[in-house]
DOLUMKE-560664 format. One line per 10 residues: for each residue y, x, z of C-alpha. Coordinates in pm, 1 decimal. Example, Ala and Ser with C-alpha at 12.3 -4.5 7.8 and 13.67 -1.06 7.14 Angstrom:
<filums>
-450.0:1230.0:780.0 ~ -106.0:1367.0:714.0
</filums>
This chain:
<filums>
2920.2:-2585.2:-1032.2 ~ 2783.3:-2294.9:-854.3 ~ 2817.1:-2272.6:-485.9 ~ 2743.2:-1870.8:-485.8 ~ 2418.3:-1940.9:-198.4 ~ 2147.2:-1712.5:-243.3 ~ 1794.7:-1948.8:-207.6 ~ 1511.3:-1797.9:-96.2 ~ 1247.7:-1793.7:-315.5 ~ 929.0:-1873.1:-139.1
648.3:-1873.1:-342.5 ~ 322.1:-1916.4:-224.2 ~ 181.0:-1574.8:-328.7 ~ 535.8:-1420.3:-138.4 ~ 413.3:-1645.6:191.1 ~ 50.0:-1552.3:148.5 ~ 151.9:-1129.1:133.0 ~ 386.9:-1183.5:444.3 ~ 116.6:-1367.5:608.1 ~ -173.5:-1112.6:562.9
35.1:-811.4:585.4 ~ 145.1:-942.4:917.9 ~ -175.6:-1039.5:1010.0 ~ -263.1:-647.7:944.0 ~ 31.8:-512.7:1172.1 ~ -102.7:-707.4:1404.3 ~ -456.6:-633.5:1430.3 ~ -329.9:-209.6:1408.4 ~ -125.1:-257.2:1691.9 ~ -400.8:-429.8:1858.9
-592.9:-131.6:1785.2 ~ -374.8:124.1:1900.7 ~ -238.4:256.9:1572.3 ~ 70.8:220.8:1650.3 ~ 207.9:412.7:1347.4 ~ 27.0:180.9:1082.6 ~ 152.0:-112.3:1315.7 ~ 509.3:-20.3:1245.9 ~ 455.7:109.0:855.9 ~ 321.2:-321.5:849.3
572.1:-478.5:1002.4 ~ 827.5:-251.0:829.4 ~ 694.0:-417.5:501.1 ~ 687.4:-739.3:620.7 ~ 1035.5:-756.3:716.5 ~ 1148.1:-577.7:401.8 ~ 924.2:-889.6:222.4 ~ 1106.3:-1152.2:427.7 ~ 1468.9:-965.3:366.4 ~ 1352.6:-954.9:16.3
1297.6:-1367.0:-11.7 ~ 1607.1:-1475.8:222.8 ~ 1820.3:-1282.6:-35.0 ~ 1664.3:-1394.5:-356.0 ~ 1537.1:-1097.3:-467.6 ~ 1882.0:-920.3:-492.0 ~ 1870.3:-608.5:-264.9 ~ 1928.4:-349.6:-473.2 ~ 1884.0:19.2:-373.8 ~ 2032.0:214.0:-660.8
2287.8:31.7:-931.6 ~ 2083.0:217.7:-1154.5 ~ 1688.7:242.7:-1140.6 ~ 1606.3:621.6:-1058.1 ~ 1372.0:766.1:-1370.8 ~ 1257.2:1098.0:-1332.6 ~ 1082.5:1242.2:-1644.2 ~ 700.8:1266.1:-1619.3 ~ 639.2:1658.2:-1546.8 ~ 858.3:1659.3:-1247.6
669.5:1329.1:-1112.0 ~ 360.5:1506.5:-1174.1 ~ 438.5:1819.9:-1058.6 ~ 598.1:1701.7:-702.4 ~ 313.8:1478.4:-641.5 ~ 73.1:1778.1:-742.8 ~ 287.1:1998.7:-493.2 ~ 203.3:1660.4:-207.6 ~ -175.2:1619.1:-313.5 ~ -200.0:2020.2:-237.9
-14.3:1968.8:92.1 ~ -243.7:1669.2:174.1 ~ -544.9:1855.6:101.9 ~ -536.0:2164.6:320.7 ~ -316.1:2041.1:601.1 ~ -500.2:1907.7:874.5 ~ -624.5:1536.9:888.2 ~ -398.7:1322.2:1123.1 ~ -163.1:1609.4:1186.6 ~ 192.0:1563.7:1167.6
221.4:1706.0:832.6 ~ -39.9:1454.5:673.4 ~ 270.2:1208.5:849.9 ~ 576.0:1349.9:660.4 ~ 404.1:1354.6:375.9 ~ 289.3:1003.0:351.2 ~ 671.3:925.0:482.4 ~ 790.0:1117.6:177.2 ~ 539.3:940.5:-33.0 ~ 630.6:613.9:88.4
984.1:696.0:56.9 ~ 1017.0:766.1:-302.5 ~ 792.5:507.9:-390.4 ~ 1014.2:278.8:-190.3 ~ 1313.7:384.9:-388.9 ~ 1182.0:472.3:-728.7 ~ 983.0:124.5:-750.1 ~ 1181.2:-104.8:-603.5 ~ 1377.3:-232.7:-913.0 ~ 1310.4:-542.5:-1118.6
971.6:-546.5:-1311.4 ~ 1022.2:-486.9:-1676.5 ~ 902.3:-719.3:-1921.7 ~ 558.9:-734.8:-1995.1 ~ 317.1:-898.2:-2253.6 ~ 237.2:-1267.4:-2124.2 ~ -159.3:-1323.1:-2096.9 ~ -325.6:-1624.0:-2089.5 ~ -251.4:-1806.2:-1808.5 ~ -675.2:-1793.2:-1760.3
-712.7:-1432.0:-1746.9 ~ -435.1:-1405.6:-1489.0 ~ -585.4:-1655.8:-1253.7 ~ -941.7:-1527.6:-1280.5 ~ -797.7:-1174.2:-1207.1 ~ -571.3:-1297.1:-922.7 ~ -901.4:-1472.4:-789.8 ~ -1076.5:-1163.8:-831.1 ~ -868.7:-853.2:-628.6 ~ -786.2:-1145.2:-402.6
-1145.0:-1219.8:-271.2 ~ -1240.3:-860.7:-299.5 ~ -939.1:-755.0:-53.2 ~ -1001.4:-1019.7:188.4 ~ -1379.9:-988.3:169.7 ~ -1265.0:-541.1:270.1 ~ -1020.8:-633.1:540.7 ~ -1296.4:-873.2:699.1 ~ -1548.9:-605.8:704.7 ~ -1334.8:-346.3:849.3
-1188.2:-568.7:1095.9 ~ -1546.4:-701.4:1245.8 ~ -1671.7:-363.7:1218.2 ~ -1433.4:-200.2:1419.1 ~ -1399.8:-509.0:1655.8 ~ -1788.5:-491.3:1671.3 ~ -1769.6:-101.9:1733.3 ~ -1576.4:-97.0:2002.4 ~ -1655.8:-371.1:2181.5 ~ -2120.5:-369.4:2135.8
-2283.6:-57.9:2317.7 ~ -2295.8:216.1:2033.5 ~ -2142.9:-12.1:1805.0 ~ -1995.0:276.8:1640.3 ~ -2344.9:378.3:1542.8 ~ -2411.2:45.0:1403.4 ~ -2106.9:-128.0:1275.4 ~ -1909.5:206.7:1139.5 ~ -1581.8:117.0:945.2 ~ -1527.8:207.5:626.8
-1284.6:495.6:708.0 ~ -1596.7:662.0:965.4 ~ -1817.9:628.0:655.2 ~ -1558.2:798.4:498.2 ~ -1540.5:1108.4:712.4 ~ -1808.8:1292.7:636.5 ~ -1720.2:1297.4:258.3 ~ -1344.8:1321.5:330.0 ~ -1402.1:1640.5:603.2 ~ -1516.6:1875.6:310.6
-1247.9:2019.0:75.5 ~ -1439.8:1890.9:-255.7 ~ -1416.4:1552.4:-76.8 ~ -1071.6:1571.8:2.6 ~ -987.1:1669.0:-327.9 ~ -1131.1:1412.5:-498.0 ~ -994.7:1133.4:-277.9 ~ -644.7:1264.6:-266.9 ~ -669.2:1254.3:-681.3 ~ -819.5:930.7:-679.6
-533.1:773.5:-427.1 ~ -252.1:954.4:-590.6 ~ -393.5:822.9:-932.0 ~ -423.1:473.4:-829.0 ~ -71.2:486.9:-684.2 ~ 51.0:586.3:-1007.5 ~ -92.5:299.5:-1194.1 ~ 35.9:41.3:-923.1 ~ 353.4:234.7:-1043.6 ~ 244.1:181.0:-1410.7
334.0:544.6:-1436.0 ~ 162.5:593.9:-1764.2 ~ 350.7:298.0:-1901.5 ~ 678.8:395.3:-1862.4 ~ 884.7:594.1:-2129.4
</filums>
């Protein structure tokens, strides 16, 4: 017999992404970016929400599908927007709002079914992105601790976004990293996969 409780399905890689992405909205607020302190948190409550209600929040009875060349040609419309405005104006804001948005609300919907793989390949991936994200968060987090805090530190111990800048500040630059960012957010999406 069925009691009708929702429980909360805490699985150790849902505890380890609530712990690090709180960790992260804690060291931006530390740092003063206040607005990438909030965007955090905002995710880590929606993670928590997500797990004390099994998994059941549902935006949309039915999963929003757009076909492909309106996708592409709204997020070309954003990429053009993100190249020419200005860098940390208020327009790069609403559009990464927007972004975020309709990611938010076309993605969140159960995972389709996908081709097992062996249980091998899965781990040694899993190991893989997961060293190589917490080996990038170190180094940006002692580089800007180190660069604020050491006498020209920010000459020495430049974070990966300052190393960034010069590349980013020219309009080839920007171009290519606004493709490459929108492109990897459409395979997180698995985009190409869908119907």
């Amino acid at each position: 017999m069925t009691t009708g409780v929702i429980k909360p399905r805490w699985s150790l890689s849902a505890i380890l992404w609530i712990c690090v992405l709180g960790i992260m909205a804690g060291f931006q607020t530390w740092r003063g970016a206040y607005v990438d302190g909030i965007l955090f948190f905002a995710l880590v409550a929606m993670l928590v929400l997500d797990r004390l209600t099994g998994g059941q929040i549902v935006i949309f009875k039915k999963p929003i599908v757009a076909p492909k060349i309106v996708t592409i040609g709204i997020t070309g419309v954003l990429g053009v927007v993100l190249v020419l405005a200005p860098r940390h104006s208020w327009i790069d804001l609403a559009v990464f709002i927007a972004i975020g948005v309709t990611v938010l609300i076309v993605a969140w919907e159960p995972a389709p079914e996908r081709v097992k793989r062996p249980r091998k390949a899965m781990l040694r991936s899993m190991w893989f992105w997961s060293i190589a994200a917490v080996v990038l968060c170190l180094w940006e987090a002692t580089a800007f601790i180190l660069s604020v805090t050491l006498p020209n530190g920010y000459l020495y111990f430049p974070t990966i976004s300052v190393l960034l800048d010069p590349f980013v500040e020219t309009l080839g630059g920007r171009i290519v990293f606004v493709g490459l960012w929108l492109a990897a957010g459409y395979g997180l999406l698995r985009f190409w996969r869908k119907s």
